[in-house]
NUZA-651466 format. One record per residue (C-alpha): x, y, z; residue number from 1; residue in three letters. Coordinates in nm, 2 decimals. Last residue first. Layout:
<atoms>
> X,Y,Z,NUM,ala;
...
</atoms>
This chain:
<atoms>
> 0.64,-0.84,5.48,397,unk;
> 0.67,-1.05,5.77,396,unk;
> 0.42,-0.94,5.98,395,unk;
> 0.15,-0.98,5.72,394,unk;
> 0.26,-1.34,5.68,393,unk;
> 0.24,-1.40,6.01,392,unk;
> -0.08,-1.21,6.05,391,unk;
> -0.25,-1.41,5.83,390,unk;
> -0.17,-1.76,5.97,389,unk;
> -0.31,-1.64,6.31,388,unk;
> -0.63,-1.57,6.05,387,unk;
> -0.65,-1.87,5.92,386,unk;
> -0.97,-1.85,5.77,385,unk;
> -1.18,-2.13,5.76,384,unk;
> -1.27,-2.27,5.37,383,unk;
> -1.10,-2.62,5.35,382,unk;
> -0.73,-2.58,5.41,381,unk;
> -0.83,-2.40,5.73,380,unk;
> -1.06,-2.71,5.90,379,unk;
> -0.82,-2.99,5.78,378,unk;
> -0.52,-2.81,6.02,377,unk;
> -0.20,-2.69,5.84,376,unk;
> 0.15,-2.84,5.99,375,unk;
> 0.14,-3.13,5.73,374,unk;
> 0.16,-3.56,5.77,373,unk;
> -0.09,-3.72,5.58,372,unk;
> 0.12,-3.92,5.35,371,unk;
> 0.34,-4.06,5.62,370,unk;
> 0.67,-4.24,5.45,369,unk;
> 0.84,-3.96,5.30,368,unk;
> 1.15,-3.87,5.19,367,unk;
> 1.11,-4.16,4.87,366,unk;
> 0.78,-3.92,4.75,365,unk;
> 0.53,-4.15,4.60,364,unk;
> 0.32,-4.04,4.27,363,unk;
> -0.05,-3.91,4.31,362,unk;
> -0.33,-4.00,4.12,361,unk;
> -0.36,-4.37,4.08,360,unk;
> -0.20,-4.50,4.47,359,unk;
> -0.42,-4.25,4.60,358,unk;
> -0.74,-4.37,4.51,357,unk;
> -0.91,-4.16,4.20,356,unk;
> -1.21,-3.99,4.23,355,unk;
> -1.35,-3.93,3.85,354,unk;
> -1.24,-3.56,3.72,353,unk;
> -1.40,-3.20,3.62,352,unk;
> -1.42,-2.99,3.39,351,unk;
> -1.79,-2.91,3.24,350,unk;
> -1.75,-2.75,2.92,349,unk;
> -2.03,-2.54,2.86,348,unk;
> -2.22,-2.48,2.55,347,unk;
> -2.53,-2.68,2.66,346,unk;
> -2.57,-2.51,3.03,345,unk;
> -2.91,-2.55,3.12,344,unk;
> -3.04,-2.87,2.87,343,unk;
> -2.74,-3.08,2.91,342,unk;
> -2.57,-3.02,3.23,341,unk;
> -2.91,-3.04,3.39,340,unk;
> -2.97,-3.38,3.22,339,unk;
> -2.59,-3.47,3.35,338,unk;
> -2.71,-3.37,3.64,337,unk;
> -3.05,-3.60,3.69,336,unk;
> -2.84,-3.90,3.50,335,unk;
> -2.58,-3.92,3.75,334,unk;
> -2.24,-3.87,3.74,333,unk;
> -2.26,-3.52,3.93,332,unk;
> -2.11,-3.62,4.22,331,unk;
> -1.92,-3.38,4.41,330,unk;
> -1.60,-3.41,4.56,329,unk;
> -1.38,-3.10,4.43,328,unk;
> -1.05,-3.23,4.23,327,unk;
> -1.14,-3.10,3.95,326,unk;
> -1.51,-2.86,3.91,325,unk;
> -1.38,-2.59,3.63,324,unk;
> -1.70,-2.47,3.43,323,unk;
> -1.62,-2.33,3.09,322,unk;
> -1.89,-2.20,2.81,321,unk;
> -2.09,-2.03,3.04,320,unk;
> -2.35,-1.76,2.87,319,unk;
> -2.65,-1.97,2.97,318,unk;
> -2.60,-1.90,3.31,317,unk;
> -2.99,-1.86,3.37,316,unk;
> -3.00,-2.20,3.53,315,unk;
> -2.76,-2.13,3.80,314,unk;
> -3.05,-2.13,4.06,313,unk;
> -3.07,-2.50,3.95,312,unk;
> -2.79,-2.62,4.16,311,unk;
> -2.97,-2.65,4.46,310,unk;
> -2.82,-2.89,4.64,309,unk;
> -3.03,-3.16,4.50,308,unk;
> -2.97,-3.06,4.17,307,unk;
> -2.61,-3.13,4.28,306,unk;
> -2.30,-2.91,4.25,305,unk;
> -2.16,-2.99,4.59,304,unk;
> -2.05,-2.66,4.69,303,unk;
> -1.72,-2.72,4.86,302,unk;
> -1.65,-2.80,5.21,301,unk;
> -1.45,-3.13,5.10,300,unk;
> -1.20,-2.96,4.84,299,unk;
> -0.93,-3.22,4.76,298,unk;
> -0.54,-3.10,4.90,297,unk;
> -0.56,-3.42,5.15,296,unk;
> -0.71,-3.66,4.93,295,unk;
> -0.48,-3.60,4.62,294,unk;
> -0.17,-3.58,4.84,293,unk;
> -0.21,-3.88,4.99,292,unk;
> 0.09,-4.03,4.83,291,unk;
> 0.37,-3.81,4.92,290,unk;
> 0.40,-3.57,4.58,289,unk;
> 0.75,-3.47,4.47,288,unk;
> 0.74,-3.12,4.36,287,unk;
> 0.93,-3.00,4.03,286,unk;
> 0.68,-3.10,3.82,285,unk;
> 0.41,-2.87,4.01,284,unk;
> 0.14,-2.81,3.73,283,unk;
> -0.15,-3.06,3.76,282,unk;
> -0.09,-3.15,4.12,281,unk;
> -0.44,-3.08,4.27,280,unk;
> -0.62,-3.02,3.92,279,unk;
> -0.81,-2.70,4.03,278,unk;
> -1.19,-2.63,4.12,277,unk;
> -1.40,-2.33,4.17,276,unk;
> -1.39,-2.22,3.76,275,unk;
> -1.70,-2.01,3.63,274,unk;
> -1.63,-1.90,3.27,273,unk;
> -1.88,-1.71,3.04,272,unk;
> -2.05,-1.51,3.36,271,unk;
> -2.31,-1.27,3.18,270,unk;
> -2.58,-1.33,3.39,269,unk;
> -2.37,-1.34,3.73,268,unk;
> -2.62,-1.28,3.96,267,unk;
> -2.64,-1.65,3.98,266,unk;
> -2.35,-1.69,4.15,265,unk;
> -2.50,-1.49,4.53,264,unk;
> -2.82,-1.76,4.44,263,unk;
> -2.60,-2.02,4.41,262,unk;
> -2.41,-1.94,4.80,261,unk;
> -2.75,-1.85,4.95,260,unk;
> -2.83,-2.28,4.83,259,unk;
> -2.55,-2.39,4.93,258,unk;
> -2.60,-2.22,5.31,257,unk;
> -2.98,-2.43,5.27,256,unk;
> -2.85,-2.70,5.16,255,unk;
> -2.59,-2.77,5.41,254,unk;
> -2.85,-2.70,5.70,253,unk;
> -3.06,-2.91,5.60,252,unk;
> -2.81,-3.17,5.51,251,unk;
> -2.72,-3.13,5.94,250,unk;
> -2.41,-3.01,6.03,249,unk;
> -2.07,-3.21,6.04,248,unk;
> -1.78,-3.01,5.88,247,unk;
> -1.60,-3.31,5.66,246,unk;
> -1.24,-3.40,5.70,245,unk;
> -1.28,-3.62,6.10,244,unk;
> -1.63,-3.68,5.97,243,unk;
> -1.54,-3.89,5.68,242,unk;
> -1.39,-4.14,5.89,241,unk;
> -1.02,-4.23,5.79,240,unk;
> -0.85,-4.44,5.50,239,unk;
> -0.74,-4.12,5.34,238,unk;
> -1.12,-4.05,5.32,237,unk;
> -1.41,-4.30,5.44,236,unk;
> -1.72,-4.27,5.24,235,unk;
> -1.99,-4.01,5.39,234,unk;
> -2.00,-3.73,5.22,233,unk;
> -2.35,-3.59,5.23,232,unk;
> -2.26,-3.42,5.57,231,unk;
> -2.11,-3.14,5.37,230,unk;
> -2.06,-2.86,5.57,229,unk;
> -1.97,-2.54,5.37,228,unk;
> -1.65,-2.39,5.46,227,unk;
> -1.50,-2.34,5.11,226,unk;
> -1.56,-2.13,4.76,225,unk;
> -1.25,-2.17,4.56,224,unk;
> -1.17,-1.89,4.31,223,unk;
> -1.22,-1.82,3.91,222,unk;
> -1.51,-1.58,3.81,221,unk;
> -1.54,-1.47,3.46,220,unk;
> -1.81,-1.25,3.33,219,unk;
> -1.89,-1.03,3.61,218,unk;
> -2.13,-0.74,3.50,217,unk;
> -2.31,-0.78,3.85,216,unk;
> -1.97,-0.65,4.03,215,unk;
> -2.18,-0.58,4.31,214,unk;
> -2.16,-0.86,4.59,213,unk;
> -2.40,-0.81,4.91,212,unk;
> -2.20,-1.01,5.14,211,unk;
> -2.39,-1.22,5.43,210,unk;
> -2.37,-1.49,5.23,209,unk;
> -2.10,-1.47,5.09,208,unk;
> -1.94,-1.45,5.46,207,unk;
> -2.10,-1.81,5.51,206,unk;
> -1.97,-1.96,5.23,205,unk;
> -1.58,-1.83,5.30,204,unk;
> -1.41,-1.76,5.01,203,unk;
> -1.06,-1.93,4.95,202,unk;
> -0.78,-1.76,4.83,201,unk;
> -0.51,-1.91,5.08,200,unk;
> -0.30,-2.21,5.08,199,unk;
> -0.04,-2.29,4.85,198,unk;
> 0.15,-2.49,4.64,197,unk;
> -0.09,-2.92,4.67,196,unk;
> -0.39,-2.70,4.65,195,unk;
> -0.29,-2.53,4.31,194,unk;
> -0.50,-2.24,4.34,193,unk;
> -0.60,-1.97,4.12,192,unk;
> -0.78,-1.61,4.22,191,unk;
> -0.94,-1.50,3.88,190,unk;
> -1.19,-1.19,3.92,189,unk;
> -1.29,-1.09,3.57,188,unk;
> -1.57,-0.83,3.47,187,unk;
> -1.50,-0.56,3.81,186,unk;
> -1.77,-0.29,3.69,185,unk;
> -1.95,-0.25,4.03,184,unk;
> -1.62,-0.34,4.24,183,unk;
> -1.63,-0.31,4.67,182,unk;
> -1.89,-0.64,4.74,181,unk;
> -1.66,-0.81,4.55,180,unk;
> -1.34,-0.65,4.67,179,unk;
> -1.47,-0.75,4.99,178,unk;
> -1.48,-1.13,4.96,177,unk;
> -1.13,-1.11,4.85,176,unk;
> -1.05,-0.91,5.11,175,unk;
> -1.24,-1.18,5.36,174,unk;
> -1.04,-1.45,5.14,173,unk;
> -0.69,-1.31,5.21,172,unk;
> -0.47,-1.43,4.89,171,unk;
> -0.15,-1.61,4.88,170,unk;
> -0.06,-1.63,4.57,169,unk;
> 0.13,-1.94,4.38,168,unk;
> 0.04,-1.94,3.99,167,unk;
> -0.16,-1.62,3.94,166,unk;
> -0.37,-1.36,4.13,165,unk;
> -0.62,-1.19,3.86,164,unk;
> -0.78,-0.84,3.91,163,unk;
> -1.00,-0.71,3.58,162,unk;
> -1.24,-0.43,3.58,161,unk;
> -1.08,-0.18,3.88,160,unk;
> -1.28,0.15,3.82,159,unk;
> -1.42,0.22,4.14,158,unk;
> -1.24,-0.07,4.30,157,unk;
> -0.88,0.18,4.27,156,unk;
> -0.86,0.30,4.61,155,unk;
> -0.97,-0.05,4.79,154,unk;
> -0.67,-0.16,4.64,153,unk;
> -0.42,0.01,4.92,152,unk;
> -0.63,-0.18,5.15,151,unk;
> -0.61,-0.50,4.98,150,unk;
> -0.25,-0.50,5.01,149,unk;
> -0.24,-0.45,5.38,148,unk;
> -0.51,-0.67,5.41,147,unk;
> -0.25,-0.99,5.23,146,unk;
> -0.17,-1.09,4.90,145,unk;
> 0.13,-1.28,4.99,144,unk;
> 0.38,-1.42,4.72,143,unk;
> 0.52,-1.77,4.70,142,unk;
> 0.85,-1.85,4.69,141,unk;
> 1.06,-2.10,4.53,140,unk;
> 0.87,-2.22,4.26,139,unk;
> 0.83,-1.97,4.00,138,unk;
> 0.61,-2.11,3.73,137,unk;
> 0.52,-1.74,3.59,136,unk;
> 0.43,-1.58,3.96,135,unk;
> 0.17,-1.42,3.78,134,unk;
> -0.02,-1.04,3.92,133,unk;
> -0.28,-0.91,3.72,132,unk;
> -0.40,-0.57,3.72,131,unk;
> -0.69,-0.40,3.54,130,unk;
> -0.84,-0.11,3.53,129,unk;
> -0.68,0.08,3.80,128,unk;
> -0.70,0.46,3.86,127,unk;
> -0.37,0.65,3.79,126,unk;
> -0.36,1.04,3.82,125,unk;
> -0.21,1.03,4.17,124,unk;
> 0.16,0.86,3.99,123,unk;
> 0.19,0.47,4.10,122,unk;
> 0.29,0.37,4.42,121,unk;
> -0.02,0.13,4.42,120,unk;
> 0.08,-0.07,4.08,119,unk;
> 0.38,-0.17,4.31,118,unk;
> 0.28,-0.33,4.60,117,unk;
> 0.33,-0.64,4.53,116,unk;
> 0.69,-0.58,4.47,115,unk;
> 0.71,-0.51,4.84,114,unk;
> 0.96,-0.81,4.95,113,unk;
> 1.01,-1.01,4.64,112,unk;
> 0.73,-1.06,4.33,111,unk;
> 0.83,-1.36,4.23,110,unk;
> 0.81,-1.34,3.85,109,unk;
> 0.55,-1.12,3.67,108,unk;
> 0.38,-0.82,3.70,107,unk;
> 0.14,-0.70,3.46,106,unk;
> -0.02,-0.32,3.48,105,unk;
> -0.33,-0.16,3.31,104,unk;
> -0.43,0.22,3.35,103,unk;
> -0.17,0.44,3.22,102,unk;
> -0.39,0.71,3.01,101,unk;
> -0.27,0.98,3.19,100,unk;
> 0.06,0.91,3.26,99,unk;
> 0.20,1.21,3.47,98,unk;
> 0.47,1.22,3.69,97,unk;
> 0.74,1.08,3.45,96,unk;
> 0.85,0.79,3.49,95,unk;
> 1.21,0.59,3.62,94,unk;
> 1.13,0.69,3.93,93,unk;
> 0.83,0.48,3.92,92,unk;
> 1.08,0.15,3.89,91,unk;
> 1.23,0.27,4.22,90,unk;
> 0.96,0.25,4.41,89,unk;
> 0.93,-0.09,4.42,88,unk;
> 1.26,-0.07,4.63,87,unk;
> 1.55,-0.34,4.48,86,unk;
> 1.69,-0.50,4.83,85,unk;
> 1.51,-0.86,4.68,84,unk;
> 1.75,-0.85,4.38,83,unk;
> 1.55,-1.11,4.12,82,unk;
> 1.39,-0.81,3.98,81,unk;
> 1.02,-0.79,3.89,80,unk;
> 0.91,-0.90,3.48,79,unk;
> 0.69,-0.58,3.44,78,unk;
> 0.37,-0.51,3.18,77,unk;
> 0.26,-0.18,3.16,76,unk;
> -0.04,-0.02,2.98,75,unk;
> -0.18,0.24,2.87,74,unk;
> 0.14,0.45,2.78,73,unk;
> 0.05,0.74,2.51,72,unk;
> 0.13,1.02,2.75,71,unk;
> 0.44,0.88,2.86,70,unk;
> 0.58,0.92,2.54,69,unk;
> 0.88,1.17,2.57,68,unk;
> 0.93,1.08,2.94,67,unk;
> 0.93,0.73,2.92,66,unk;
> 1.24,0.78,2.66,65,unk;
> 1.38,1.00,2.87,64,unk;
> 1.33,0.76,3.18,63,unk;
> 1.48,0.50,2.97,62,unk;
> 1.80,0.63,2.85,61,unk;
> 2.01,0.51,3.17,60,unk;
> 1.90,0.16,3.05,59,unk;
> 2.10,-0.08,3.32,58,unk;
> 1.83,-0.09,3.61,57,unk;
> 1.50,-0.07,3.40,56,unk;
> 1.62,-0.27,3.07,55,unk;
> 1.77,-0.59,3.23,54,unk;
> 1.71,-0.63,3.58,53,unk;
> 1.34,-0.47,3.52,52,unk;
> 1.25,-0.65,3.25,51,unk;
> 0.98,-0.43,3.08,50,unk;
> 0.70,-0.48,2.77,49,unk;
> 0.52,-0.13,2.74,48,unk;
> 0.18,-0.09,2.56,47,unk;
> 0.04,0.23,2.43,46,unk;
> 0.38,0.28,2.28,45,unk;
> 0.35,0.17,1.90,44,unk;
> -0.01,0.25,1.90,43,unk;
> 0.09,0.66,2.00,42,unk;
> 0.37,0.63,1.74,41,unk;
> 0.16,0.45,1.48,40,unk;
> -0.07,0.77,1.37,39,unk;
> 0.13,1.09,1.41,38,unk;
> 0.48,0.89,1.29,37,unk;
> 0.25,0.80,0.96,36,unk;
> 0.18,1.19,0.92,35,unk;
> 0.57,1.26,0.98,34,unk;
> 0.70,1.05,0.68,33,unk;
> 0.83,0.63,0.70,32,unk;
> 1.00,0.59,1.00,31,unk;
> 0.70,0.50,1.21,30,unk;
> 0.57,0.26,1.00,29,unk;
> 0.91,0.06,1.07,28,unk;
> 0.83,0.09,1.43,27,unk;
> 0.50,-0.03,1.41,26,unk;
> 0.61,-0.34,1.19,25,unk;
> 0.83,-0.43,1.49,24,unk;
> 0.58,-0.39,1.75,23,unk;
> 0.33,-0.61,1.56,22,unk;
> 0.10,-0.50,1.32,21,unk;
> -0.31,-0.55,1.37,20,unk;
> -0.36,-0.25,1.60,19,unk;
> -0.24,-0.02,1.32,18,unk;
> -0.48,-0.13,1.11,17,unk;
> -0.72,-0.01,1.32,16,unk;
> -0.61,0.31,1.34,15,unk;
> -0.60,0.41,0.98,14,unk;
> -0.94,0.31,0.95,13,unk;
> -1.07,0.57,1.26,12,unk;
> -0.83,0.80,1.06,11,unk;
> -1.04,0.77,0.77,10,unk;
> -0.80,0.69,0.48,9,unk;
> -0.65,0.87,0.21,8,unk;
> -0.30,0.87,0.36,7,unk;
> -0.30,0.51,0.33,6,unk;
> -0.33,0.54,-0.07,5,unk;
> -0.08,0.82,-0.03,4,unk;
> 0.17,0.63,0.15,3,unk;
> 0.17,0.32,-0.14,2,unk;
> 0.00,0.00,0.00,1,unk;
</atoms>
């Protein structure tokens, strides 16, 4: 396409096929006259790819080169430093003051000492969109999401649309409980677990429902929902009792707290992927699993996803097309779900996985010999907050 064909084009046009080439091919466009410059430039630097060790720390030309297009940055996206004395503030020195149109940041790696708090150091004129924090298959640390950090969020929940904790995260459950009732246009809340990492980032049933929640737009919605009794389950569980896993209330009782916990979901109209189970041990190659593992890290005090339980206050879900249910215990094998499946949620795909003794889905540690031994009680890997454990972790940041 010769310049003066292009030239000829609605800027609106021009635009969009800007947003098709890749950084490269925006840079070349650059180069070519002054009136391509005025349309690629701005697309070329609306995103910013960083590695903090390697271009933040050793480019002395950076913050002059932030400086000169600062005002076309939207959004940020920041591999952390391996150098845990490194202050998060030092990244925002590197800026100018004023980014007005800076409202989306990725960090990724481990996050040391603070790092978490960086999106919240930011210049005044920032307000939050979207932030997603990924530990990127780091395994030897996990970062803690903790009041202290939801506190400094609570400032940005007006406009916050997208907040996603990834890999191993630590996250407070009441916070996580509050940014809900806190974000009217949040669309994607995406807490993930890997039961066998990490604890933390599970809502409570009862607190839900007590919570008024307001992000009614809310189109994904990934995080465990725990401390529901479940007196249901009754077969015996690392060869133990039931009871000694399972909170023991009446099935009254259990429906009824389910049933609050639905109806809370089912404001979700537009929700196109609802994930409240994770593979225990799907991504951890570099763990060795004790047999055991799959019973111990399975969700007991979950939602049991049964007509019964009242599953059929999700019926007007019909946007789902992905429903993550592994490694919860429910039973859903039966004809009057899989009917339900069928007729209420035909474009979903329902996720989920057969129980499976020990000895099949979990491979034997040789440094262990007791599959159930673990500091962490049954009642706080399930749902209760652990609030002791909280302030630990609080303290030590």
């Amino acid at each position: 396409m010769s310049a003066t064909l292009f030239d000829n084009l609605p800027y609106e046009v021009q635009g969009l096929i800007g947003n098709h080439l890749s950084p490269r091919d925006l840079a070349t466009c650059t180069r070519i006259c002054q009136a391509w410059r005025a349309v690629f430039d701005p697309i070329l630097w609306s995103h910013v790819n960083l590695d903090f060790d390697n271009v933040v720390k050793e480019n002395s030309a950076l913050p002059g080169v932030l400086k000169t297009h600062g005002g076309n940055i939207r959004s940020i996206r920041l591999s952390c430093p391996y150098d845990k004395y490194q202050s998060p503030q030092t990244f925002w020195m590197h800026c100018p003051p004023d980014l007005p149109l800076l409202d989306s940041m990725t960090t990724i790696g481990q996050c040391p000492h603070g790092w978490m708090y960086l999106p919240f150091y930011c210049p005044p004129s920032v307000k939050w969109k979207k932030l997603v924090f990924c530990m990127n298959g780091y395994a030897s640390s996990n970062s803690v999401y903790s009041r202290d950090f939801f506190d400094f969020l609570d400032r940005h929940t007006p406009t916050l649309e997208v907040f996603r904790l990834d890999w191993r995260s630590f996250a407070n459950g009441k916070c996580v409980n509050r940014l809900l009732s806190m974000a009217p246009n949040l669309r994607e809340l995406y807490i993930s677990s890997d039961r066998r990492e990490v604890e933390g980032g599970v809502l409570n049933a009862r607190e839900i429902a007590r919570t008024d929640w307001v992000c009614t737009g809310l189109e994904v919605f990934v995080c465990r929902i725990g401390n529901i009794p479940r007196p249901d389950i009754t077969r015996h569980i690392g060869g133990s009792l039931s009871k000694e896993r399972v909170k023991s209330e009446t099935l009254e009782e259990s429906i009824e707290l389910q049933r609050q916990v639905y109806s809370r979901l089912a404001r979700f109209t537009r929700l196109r992927e609802l994930r409240l189970g994770f593979p225990v041990n799907s991504r951890s190659s570099y763990l060795k699993h004790r047999r055991g593992d799959k019973e111990k890290y399975r969700q007991y005090s979950c939602l049991a996803m049964t007509v019964e339980s009242g599953l059929d206050l999700l019926k007007d879900l019909k946007e789902l097309r992905r429903v993550g249910l592994q490694d919860m215990e429910i039973y859903i094998d039966g004809d009057k779900e899989q009917t339900w499946f069928a007729e209420n949620w035909p474009k979903a795909t329902i996720e989920y996985e057969h129980y499976q003794t020990d000895s099949d889905a979990t491979t034997v540690s040789r440094d262990s010999d007791d599959p159930y031994t673990d500091t962490d009680s049954d009642e706080n890997s399930d749902g209760e907050e652990d609030d002791e454990g909280e302030n630990v972790n609080e303290d030590e940041q």
